[in-house]
C-alpha positions in Angstrom: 17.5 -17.4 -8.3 18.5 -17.9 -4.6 16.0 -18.5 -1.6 16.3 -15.1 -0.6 15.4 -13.7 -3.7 12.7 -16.2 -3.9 11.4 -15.0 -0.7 11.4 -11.3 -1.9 9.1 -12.4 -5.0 6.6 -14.2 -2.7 6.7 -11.3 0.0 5.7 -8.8 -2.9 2.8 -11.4 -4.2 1.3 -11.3 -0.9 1.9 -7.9 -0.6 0.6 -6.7 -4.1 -2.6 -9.0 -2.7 -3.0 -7.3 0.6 -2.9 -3.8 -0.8 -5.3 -4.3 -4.1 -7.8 -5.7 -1.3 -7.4 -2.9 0.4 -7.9 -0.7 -2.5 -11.4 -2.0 -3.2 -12.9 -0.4 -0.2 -10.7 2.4 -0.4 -11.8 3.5 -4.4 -15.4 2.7 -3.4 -15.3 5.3 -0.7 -13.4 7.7 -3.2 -15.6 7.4 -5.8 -13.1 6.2 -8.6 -15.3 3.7 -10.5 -15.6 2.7 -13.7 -18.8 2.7 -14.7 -20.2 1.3 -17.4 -21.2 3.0 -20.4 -21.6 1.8 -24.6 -18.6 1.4 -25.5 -17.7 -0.7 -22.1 -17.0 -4.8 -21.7 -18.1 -4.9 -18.0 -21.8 -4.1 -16.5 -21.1 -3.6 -13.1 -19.7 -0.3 -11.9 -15.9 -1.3 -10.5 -13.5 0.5 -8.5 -10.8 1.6 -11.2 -7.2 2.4 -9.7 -5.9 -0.8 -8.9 -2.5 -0.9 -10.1 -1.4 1.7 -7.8 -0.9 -2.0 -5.8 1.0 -3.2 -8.4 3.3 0.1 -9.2 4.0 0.6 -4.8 5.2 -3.2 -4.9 7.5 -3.0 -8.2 9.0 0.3 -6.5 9.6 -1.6 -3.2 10.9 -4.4 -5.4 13.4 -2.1 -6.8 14.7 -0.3 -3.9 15.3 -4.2 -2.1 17.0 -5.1 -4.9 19.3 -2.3 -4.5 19.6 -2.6 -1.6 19.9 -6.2 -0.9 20.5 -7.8 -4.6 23.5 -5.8 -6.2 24.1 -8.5 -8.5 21.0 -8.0 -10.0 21.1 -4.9 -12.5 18.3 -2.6 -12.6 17.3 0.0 -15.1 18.5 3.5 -15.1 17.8 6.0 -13.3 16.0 7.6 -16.1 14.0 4.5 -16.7 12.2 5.5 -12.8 11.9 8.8 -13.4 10.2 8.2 -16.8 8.1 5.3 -14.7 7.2 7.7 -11.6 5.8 10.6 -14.1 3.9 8.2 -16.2 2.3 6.8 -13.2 1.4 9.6 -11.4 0.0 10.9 -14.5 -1.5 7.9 -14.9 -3.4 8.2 -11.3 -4.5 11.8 -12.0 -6.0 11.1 -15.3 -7.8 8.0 -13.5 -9.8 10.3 -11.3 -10.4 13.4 -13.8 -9.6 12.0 -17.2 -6.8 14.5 -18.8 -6.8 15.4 -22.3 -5.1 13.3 -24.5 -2.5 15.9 -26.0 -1.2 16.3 -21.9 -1.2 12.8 -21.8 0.8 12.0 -24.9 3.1 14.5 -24.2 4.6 13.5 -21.0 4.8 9.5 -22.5 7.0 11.7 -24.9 9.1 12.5 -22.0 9.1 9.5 -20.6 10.2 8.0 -23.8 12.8 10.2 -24.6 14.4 10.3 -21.2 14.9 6.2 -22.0 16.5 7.1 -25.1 18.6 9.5 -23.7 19.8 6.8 -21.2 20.3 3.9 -23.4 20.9 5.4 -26.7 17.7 3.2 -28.2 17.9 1.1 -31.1 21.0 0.9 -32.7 20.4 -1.9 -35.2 17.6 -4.3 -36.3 16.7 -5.9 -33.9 16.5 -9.0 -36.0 19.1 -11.7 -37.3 21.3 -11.0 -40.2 21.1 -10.0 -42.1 18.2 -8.1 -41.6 20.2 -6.6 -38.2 21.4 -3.5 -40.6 22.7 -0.1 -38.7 20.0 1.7 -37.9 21.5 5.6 -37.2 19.2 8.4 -36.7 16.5 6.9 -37.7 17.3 4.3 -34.3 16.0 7.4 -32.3 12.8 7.7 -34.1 11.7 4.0 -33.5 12.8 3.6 -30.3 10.3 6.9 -29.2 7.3 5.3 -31.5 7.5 1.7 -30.2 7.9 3.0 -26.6 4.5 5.4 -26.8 3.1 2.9 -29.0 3.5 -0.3 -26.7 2.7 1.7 -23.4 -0.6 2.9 -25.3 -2.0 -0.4 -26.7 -1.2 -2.2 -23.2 -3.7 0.3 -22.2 -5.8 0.2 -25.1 -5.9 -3.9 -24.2 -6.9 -3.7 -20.7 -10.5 -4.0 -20.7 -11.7 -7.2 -19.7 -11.2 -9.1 -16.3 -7.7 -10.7 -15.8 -6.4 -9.7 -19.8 -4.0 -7.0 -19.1 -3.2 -9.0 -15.8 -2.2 -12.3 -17.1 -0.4 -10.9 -19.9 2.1 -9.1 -17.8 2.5 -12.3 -15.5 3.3 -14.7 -18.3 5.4 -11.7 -20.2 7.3 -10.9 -17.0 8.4 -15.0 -16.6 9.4 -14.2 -20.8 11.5 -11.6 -20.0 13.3 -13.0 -17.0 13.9 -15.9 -18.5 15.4 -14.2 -21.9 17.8 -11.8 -19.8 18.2 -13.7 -17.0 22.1 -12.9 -16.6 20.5 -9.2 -16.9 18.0 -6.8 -16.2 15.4 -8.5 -17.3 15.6 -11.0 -14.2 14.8 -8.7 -12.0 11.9 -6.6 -14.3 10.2 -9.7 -15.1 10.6 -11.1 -11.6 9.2 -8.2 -9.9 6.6 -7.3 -12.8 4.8 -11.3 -12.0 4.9 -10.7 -8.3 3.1 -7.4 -8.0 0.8 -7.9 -10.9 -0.1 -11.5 -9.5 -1.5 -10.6 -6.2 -3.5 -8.0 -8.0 -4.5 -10.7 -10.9 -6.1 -12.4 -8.1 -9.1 -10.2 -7.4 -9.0 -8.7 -11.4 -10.0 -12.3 -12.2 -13.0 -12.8 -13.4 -15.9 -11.6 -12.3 -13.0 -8.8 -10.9 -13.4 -6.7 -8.1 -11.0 -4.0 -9.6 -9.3 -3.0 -12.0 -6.1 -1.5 -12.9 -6.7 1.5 -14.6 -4.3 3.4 -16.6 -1.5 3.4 -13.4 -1.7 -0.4 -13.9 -1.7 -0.6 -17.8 0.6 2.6 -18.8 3.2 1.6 -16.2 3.3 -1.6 -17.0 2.8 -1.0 -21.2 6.1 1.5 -20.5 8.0 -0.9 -18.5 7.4 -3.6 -21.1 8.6 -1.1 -24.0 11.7 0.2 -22.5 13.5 -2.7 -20.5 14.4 -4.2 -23.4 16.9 -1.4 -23.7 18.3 -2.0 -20.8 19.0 -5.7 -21.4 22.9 -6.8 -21.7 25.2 -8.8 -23.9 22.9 -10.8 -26.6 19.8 -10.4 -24.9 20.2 -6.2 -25.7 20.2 -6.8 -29.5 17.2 -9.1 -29.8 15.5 -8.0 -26.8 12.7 -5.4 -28.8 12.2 -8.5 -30.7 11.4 -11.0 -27.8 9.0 -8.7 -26.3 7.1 -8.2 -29.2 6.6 -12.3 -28.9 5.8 -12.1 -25.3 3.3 -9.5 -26.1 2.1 -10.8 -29.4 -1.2 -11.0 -28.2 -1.9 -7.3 -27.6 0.4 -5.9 -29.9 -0.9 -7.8 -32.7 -5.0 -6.5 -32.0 -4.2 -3.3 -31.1 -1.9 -2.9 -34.3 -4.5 -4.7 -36.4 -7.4 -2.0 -35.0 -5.8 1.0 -35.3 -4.4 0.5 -38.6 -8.6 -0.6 -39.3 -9.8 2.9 -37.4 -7.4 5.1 -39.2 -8.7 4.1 -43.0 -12.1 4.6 -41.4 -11.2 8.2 -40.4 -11.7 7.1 -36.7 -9.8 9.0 -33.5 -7.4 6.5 -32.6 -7.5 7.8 -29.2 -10.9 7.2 -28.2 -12.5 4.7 -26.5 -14.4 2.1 -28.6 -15.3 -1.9 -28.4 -13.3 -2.3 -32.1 -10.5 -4.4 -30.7 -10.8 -8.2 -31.4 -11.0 -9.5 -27.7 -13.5 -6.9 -27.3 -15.6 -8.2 -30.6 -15.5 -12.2 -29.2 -17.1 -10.5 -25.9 -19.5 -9.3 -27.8 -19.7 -12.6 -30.0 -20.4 -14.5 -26.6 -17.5 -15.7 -25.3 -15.6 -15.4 -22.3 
């Protein structure tokens, strides 16, 4: 990483920082708060909407790199369309709560659109020999870890500076697995814009991201990996599954525990197990 790229990932921290301050007043005065309810791990009401920071900065970050960075690859351009309906989805359903069947359907779309781009898994993504040829049924798990990864990093968001710090320290995973690739610039980007924001999410936050912050981000997580080049493509559904161990291992653990207790998966609850050590007392 050069000086001027270096200077592009501090510019978008500061950046990210500015805006999300911003956003607290502006939320307030717009009445987008989350307020606290039962089934909630917060007790003050808190202006909800805060990764819109974090999305305007990684789009910024995008177009400079471009512009500016051509020897840094970016995702397709079915990767931004996928991210641009999912956010702005995302931001609608923030203010007036969509159904869930609207809301699944168009992460559909944004899933398939990635595996329309990038053909999605074609093997494994394991070492051999457990890398076997995956075919047809490639397609199928490419679309359920996509909706499933961008749904649990929402799921998982739901206590001060969780779904924050996760993508910071994931981001620095990714560019660091695929740094001859797209992952450089993704993870780069990702721990810049969500770091000024993780500033005032820390706890006690000020804001939160909302599901603009946590579905953009659980979608960009999901389908980079698909983008990655060289080794880094075939293991690269793999690594992120260890960068995201964390949520992806509680939010598979409860949902596989709410479906044999006849639960809606989709509903909010405090079943998660960062959500049960809350309630246990700790921080």
């Amino acid at each position: 990483m050069n000086i001027s790229m270096g200077l592009l990932i501090v510019s978008l921290f500061i950046l990210s920082w500015l805006i999300t301050r911003r956003l607290v007043i502006f939320l307030r005065k717009k009445g987008m708060m989350d307020v606290p309810n039962a089934r909630s791990s917060h007790q003050v009401a808190t202006p909800r909407g805060g990764g819109l920071a974090v999305f305007f900065c990684l789009m910024i970050g995008f177009f400079v790199l471009v512009l500016f960075f051509p020897a840094v690859p970016v995702p397709g351009i079915l990767f931004f369309v996928g991210l641009i309906i999912l956010a702005f989805t995302s931001l609608v359903d923030d203010k007036y709560d969509l159904p869930a069947y609207l809301r699944f359907f168009l992460h559909g779309i944004a899933a398939a659109l990635v595996i329309y781009e990038t053909g999605g898994l074609e093997r494994f993504p394991l070492p051999a020999p457990l890398d076997f040829e995956l075919g047809f049924i490639g397609y199928i798990l490419s679309f359920i870890w996509i909706i499933a990864v961008l749904n649990i990093y929402n799921f998982l968001d739901g206590i001060d500076g969780y779904a924050g710090l996760q993508a910071v320290l994931a981001g620095l995973g990714i560019a660091l697995f695929d740094a001859d690739g797209v992952g450089l610039g993704v993870g780069l980007l990702v721990m810049a814009s969500t770091g000024g924001f993780l500033i005032h999410n820390w706890s006690p936050a000020k804001i939160f991201m909302g599901d603009i912050g946590s579905i953009s981000l659980g979608f960009i997580f999901a389908a980079s990996p698909f983008y990655f080049t060289g080794p880094s493509h075939h293991y690269g559904v793999f690594a992120v599954i260890i960068f995201l161990w964390f949520f992806l291992a509680d939010g598979a653990f409860t949902i596989v525990k709410r479906i044999f207790k006849g639960e809606k998966i989709w509903e909010a609850h405090r079943s998660h197990l960062y959500q049960q050590l809350v309630i246990a007392g700790l921080s």
